[in-house]
GUMI-384465 format. One record per residue (C-alpha): x, y, z; residue number from 1; residue in one letter. Coordinates in steps of 0.02 Angstrom, whole numbers, plus 50000, padded with zeros to 5 digits. Each point is the difference from the previous one (the first is absolute). Example, Ala and Ser with C-alpha at 12.3 -4.5 7.8 and 13.67 -1.06 7.14 Angstrom:
      u      v      w  pos  code
  50615  49775  50390    1     A
  50069  50172  49967    2     S
END
This chain:
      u      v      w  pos  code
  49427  48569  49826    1     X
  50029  50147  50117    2     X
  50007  50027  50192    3     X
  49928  50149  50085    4     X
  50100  50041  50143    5     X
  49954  50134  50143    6     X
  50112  50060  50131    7     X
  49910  50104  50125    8     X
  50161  50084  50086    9     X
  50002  50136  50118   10     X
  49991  50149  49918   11     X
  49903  49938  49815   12     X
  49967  49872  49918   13     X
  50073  49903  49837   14     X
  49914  49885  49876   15     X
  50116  49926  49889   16     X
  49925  49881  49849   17     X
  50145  49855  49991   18     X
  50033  49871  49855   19     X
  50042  49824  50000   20     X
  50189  50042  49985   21     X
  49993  50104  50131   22     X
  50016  50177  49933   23     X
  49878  50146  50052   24     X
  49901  50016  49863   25     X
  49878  50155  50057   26     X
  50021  50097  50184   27     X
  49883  50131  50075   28     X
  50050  50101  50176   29     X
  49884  50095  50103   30     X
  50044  50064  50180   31     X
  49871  50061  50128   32     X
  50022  50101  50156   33     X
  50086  49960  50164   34     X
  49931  50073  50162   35     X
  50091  50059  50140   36     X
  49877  50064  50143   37     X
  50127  49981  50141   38     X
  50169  49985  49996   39     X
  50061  49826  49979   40     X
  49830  49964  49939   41     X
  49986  49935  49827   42     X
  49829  49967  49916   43     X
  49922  49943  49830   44     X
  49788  50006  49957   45     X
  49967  49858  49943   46     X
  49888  50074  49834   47     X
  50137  50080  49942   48     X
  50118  49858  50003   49     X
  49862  49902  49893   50     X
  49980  50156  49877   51     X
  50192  49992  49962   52     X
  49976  49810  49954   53     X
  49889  50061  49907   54     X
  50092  50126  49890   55     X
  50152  49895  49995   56     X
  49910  49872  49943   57     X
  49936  50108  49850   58     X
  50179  50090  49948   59     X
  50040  49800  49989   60     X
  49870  49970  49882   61     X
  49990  50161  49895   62     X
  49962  49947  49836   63     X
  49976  49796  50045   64     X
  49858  49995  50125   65     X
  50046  49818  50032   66     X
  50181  49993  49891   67     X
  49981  49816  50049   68     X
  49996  50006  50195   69     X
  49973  49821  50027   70     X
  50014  50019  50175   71     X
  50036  50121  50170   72     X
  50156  49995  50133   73     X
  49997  50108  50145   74     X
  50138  50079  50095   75     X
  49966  50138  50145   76     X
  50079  50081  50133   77     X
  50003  49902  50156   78     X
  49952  50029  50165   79     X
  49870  50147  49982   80     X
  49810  49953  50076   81     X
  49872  50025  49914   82     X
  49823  50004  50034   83     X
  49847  49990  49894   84     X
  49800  49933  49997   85     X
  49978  49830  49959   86     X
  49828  50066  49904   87     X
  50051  50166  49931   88     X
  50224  50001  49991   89     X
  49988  50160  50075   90     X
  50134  50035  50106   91     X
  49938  50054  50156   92     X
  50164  50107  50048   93     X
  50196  50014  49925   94     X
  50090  49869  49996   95     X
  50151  49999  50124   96     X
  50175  49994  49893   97     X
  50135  49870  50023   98     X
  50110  50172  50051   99     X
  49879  50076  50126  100     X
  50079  50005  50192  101     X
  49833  50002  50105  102     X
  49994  49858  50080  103     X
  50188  50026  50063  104     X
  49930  49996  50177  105     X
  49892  49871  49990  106     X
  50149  49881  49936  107     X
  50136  50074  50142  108     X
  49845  49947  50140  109     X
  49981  49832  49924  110     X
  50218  49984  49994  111     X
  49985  50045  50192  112     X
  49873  49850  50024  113     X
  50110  49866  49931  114     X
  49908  49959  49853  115     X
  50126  50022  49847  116     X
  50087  49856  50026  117     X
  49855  49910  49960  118     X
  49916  50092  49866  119     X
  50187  49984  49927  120     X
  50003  49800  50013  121     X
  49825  49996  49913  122     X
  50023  50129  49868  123     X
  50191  50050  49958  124     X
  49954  50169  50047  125     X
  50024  50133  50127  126     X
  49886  50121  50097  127     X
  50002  50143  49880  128     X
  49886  50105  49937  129     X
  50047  49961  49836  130     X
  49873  49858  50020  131     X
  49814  49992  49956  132     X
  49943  49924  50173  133     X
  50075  50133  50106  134     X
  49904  50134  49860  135     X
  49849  49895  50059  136     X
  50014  50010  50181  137     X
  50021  50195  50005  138     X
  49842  49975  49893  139     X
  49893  49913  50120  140     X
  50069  50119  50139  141     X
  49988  50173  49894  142     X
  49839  49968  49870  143     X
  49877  49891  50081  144     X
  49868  50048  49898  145     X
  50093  49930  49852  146     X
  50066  49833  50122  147     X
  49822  49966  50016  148     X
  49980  49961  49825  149     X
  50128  49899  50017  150     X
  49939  49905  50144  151     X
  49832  49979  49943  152     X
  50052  49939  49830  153     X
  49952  50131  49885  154     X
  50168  50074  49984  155     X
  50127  49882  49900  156     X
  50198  50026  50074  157     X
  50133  49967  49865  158     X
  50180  50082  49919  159     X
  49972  50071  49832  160     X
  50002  49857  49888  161     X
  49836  49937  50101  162     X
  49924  50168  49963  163     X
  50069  49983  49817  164     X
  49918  49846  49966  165     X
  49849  50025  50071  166     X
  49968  50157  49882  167     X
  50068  49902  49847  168     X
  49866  49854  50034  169     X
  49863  50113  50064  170     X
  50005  49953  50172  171     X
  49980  49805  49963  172     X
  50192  49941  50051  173     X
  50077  50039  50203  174     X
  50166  49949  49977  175     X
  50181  50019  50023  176     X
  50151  49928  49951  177     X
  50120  49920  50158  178     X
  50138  50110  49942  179     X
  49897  50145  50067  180     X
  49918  49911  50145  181     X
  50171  49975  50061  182     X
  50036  50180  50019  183     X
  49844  50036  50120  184     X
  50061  49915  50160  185     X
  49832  49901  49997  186     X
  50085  49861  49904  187     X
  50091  49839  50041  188     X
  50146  49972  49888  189     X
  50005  49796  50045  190     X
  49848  49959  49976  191     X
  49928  50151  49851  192     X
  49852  50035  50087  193     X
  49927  50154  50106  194     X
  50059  49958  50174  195     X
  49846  50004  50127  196     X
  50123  50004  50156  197     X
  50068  50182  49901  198     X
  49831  50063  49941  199     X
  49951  49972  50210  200     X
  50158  50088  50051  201     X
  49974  50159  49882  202     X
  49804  50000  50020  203     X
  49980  49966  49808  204     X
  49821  49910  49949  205     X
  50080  49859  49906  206     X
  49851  49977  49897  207     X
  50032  50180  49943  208     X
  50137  49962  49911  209     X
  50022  49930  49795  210     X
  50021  49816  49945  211     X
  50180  49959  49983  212     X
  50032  49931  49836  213     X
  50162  49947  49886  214     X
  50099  50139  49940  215     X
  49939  49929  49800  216     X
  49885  49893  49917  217     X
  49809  50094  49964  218     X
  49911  50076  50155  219     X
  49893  50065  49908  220     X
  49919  50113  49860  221     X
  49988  50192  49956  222     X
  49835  50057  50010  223     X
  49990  50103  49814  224     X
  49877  50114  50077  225     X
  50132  50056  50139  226     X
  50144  49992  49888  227     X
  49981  50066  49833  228     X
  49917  49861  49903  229     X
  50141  49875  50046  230     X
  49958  49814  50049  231     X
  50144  49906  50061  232     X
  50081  49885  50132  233     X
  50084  50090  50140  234     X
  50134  49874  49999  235     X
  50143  50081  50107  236     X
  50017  50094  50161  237     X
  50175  50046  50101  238     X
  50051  50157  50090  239     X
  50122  50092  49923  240     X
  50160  49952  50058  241     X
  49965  49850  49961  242     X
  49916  49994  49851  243     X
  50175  50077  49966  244     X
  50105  49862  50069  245     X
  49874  49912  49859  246     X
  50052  50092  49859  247     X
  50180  50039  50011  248     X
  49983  49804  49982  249     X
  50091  49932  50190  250     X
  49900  49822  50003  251     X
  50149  49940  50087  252     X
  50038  50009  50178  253     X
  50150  50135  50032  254     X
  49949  50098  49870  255     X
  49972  50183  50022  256     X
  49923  50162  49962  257     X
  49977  50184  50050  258     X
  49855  50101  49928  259     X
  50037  50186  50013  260     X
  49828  50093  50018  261     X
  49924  50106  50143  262     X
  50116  49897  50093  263     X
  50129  49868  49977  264     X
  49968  49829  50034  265     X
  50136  49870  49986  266     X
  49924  49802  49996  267     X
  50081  49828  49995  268     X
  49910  49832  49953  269     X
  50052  49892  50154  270     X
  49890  49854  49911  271     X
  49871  49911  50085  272     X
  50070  50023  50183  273     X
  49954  50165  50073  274     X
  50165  50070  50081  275     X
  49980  50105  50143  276     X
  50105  50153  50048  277     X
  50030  50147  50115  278     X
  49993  50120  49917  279     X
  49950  49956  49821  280     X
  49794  49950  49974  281     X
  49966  49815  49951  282     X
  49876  50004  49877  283     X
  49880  49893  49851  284     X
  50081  50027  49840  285     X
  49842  49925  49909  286     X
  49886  49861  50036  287     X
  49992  49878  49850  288     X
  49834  49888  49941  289     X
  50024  49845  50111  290     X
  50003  50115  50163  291     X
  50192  49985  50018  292     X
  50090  50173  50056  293     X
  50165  50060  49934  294     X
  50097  50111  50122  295     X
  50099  50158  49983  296     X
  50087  50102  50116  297     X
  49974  50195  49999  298     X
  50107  50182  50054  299     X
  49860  50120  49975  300     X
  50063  50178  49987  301     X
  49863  50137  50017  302     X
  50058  50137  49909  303     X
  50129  49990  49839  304     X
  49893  50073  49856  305     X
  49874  50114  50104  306     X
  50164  50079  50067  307     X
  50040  50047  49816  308     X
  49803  50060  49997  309     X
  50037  50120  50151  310     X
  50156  50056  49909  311     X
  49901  50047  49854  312     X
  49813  50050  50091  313     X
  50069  50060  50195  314     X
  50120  50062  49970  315     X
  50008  50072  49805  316     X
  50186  49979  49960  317     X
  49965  49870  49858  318     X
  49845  50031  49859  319     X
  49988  49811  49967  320     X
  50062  49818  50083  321     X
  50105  49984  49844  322     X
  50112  50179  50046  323     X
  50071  49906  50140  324     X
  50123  49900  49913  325     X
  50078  50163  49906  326     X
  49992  50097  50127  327     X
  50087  49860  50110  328     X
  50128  49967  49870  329     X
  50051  50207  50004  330     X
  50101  49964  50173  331     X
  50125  49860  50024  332     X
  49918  49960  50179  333     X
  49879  50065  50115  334     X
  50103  50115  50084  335     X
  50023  49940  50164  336     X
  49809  49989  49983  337     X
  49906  49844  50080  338     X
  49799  50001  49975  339     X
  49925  49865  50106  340     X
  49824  50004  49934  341     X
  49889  49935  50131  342     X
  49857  50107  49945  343     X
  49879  49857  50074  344     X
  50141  49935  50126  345     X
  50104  49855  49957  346     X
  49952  49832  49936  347     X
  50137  49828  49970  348     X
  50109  49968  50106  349     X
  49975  50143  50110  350     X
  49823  49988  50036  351     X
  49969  50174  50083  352     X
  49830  50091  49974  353     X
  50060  50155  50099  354     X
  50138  50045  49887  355     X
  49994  50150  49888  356     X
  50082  50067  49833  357     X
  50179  50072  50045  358     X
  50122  50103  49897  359     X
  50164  50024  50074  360     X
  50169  50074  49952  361     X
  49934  50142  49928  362     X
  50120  50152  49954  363     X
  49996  50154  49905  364     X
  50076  49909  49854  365     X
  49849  49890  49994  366     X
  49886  50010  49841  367     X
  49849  49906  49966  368     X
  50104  49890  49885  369     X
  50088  49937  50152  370     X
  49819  49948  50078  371     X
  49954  49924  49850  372     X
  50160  49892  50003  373     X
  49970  49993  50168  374     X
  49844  49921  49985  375     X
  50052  49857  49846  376     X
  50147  49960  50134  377     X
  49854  49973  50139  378     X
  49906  49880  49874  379     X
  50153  49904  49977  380     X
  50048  50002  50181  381     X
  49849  49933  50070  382     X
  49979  49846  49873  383     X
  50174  49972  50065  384     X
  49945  49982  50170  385     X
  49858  49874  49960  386     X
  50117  49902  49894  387     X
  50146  49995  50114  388     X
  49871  49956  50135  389     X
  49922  49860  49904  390     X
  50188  49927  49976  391     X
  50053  50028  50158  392     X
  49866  49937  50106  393     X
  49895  49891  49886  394     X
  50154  49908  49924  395     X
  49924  50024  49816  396     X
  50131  50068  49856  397     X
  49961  50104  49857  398     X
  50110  49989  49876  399     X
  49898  50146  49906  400     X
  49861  50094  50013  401     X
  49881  50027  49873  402     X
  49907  50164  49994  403     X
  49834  50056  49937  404     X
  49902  50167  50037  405     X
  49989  50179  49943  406     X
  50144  50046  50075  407     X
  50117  49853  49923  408     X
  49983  50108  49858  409     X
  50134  50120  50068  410     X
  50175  49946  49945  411     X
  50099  50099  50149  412     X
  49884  49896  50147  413     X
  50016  49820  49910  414     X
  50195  50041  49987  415     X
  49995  50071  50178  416     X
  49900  49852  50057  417     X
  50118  49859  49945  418     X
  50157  50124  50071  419     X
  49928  49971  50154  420     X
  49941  49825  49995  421     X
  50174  49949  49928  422     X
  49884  49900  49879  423     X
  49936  50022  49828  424     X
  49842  50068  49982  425     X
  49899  49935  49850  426     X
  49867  50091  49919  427     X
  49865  49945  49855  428     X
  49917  50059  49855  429     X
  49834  50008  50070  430     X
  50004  50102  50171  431     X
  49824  49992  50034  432     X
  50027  49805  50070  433     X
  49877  50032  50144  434     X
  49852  50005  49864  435     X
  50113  49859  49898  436     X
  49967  49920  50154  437     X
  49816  50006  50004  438     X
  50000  49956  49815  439     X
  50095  49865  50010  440     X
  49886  49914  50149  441     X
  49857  50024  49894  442     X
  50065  49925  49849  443     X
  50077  49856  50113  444     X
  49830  49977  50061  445     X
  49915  49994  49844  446     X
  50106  49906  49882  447     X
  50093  50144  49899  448     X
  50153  49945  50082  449     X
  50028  49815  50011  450     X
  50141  49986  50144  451     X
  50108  50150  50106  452     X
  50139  49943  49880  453     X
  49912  50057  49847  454     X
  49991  50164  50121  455     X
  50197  50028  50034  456     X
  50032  49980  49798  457     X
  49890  50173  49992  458     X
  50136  50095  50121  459     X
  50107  50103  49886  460     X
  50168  50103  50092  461     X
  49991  50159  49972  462     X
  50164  50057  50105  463     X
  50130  49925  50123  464     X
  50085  50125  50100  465     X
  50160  49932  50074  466     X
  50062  50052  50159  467     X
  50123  50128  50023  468     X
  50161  49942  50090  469     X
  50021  50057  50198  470     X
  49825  50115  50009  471     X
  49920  49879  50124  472     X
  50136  50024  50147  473     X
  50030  50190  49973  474     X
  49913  50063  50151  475     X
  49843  50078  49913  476     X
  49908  49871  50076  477     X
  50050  50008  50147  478     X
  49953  50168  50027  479     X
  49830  49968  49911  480     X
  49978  49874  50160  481     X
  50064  50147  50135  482     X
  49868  50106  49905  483     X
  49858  49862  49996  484     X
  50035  49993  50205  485     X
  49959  50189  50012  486     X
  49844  49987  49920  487     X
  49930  49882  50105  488     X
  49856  50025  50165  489     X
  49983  50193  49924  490     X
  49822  49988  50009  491     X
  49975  49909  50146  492     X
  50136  50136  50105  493     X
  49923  50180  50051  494     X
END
């Protein structure tokens, strides 16, 4: 038995084929285009996510149109709204990314009227436009033609793993998982339903939105003529961060993870008490079968990987992601350098939409191996600042941190990651343990795994990188946070 597993990220998607032991048996990757019409506006079409699901999908069974697949786990970017027709799945417009800054405005007016204190109580959240019902109020202000459809029912509203899974069953299953409904301030944490007091405040048809369902057991099946012949139980469903906190195996409350992608995104199991914080987001880790929620607590940085993109597609001085480590490694420090990269402002703990990507120290000794150092320090600094803010103010420890993502990959940034933390950093075989994630829901939920035990005897260490005496008090971090500081209001000054 096998376990199809698709992670519908940001910038592509991945379909990994995973066996009962746990190893990735097949993979396929496709990406598809990001859209930019304004700046700070991010944007995906809908079609073209579903096409790259698609083609993933095939690469992963080249050669073994079913090699198995007994059934499908889903893992997606959260955050992003997406719209489509009930009838037809046609998306009647782009979907809004997680990233995208528009509805800044809208979420400083609401701040002004008193209202985040509230939405925070009900939700863990904050008023950010990092969140899908903030996306959906610039909506219904901006598009009204396409609000209509929403309001008169035609028009379904959900993140992308509702979209998913309404292509892979041919439009028969609405649904999401209450790991993602918790990330679209339309969703109370205590009791794991769609809140009607929030849906009133934000102007949100609540019978719009998906059925909230457990995070794994069957939700339903593929349709074969949607999705290349296949007929099996979509049996798993978590966003991404999550789904990672899944796979890297931290069942336990206290346990930790950070998954280095577009962004970085740090998460703790705090059990089945949600903890609330500051300046940290309170979120559902998963929801199991019998309705109960676990917890986690989150530090979501927007911009780790995609800084490394810019390096390589802005900005030319790299060919490839993978150059930055060598190139990194040819100095012995940045310089003097400091690259805060709030290229869509600043997420955990800061929480500042207005800030904007800032390089300072520069010199004419500087070389674009001191900006790629320069940027692996930034990575490592900002994790810092979630984790010391989730010890300092939330009271949790973390004796390690366990990493997962592309970018975990990169020797010099784990190493410069527990240097900072002053903790080790612990890395596994398999680094793709957001789809691990989804794969190991669906198997949970369909009886390939037996227990979460059977689930943390799969986790194999790849490398533990120790951390190097007296690099966390040297002062590079402190002028990382006199740098952060400078960044911040630029767009909202002028």
């Amino acid at each position: 038995m096998s376990v199809l597993a698709l992670d519908v990220g940001t910038t592509g998607v991945t379909a990994l084929v995973v066996s009962e032991d746990g190893s990735v048996l097949r993979r396929g990757y496709q990406e598809f285009p990001q859209h930019f019409p304004q700046p700070g506006w991010v944007e995906h079409e809908p079609e073209e996510i579903w096409q790259a699901v698609l083609a993933a999908t095939r690469a992963a069974l080249a050669g073994a149109p079913s090699a198995g697949v007994t059934c499908v786990g889903i893992t997606d970017q959260r955050e992003t709204a997406v719209l489509w027709d009930r009838q037809t799945l046609a998306a009647p417009r782009r979907a809004i990314v997680w990233q995208d800054r528009r509805s800044t405005a809208i979420c400083e007016t609401r701040k002004d009227a008193g209202e985040e204190a509230r939405v925070a109580e009900l939700t863990g959240l904050r008023l950010d436009p990092y969140f899908t019902a903030t996306k959906l109020c610039w909506l219904a202000a901006h598009d009204p033609a396409t609000w209509e459809g929403v309001t008169s029912g035609r028009t379904a509203i959900g993140t992308v793993d509702s979209y998913v899974v309404a292509r892979l069953t041919g439009g028969k299953r609405f649904v999401t998982d209450a790991s993602n409904a918790s990330r679209t301030l339309l969703f109370d944490l205590r009791t794991g339903r769609w809140s009607e007091e929030l849906c009133e405040l934000f102007g949100v048809p609540i019978g719009a939105l998906p059925e909230v369902v457990p995070s794994y057991g069957e939700i339903g099946r593929t349709d074969p003529s949607a999705f290349l012949g296949l007929d099996v139980p979509v049996a798993g469903i978590a966003g991404d961060q999550q789904a990672a906190l899944f796979g890297q195996g931290c069942y336990e409350a206290g346990r930790s993870k950070c998954t280095y992608g577009t962004g970085s995104f740090v998460l703790v199991n705090t059990g089945s008490e949600p903890v609330l914080s500051d300046r940290l987001l309170t979120t559902v880790a998963w929801m199991q079968p019998d309705g109960s929620l676990v917890y986690a607590l989150e530090g979501a940085v927007f911009v780790t990987g995609s800084a490394v993109q810019w390096l390589r597609d802005g900005l030319q001085l790299i060919g490839s992601a993978a150059e930055v480590e060598s190139l990194a490694r040819s100095v012995p420090d940045s310089g003097g350098v400091v690259f805060v990269p709030a290229l869509t402002g600043l997420g955990a703990p800061h929480w500042d939409p207005d800030a904007r990507g800032t390089v300072l120290g520069i010199t004419r000794g500087t070389s674009r191996a001191h900006l790629a150092r320069a940027t692996l320090d930034a990575i490592a600094f900002e994790v810092r600042d979630v984790v010391d803010a989730m010890t300092d103010e939330a009271g949790l420890s973390v004796p390690a941190l366990q990493v997962d993502g592309g970018a975990s990959a990169n020797d010099l940034l784990c190493q410069l990651q527990a240097d900072q933390l002053g903790v080790p950093v612990q890395r596994p075989r398999v680094l793709e343990t957001t789809a691990l994630g989804a794969a190991f829901l669906a198997g949970l939920g369909t009886g390939v795994w037996s227990s979460p035990q059977e689930l943390v005897d799969t986790w194999q260490l790849d490398r533990r990188f120790e951390p190097a005496a007296g690099v966390r008090d040297n002062g590079t971090h402190a002028r990382w946070s006199r740098a952060v500081e400078r960044s911040k209001g630029w767009a909202a000054e002028g």
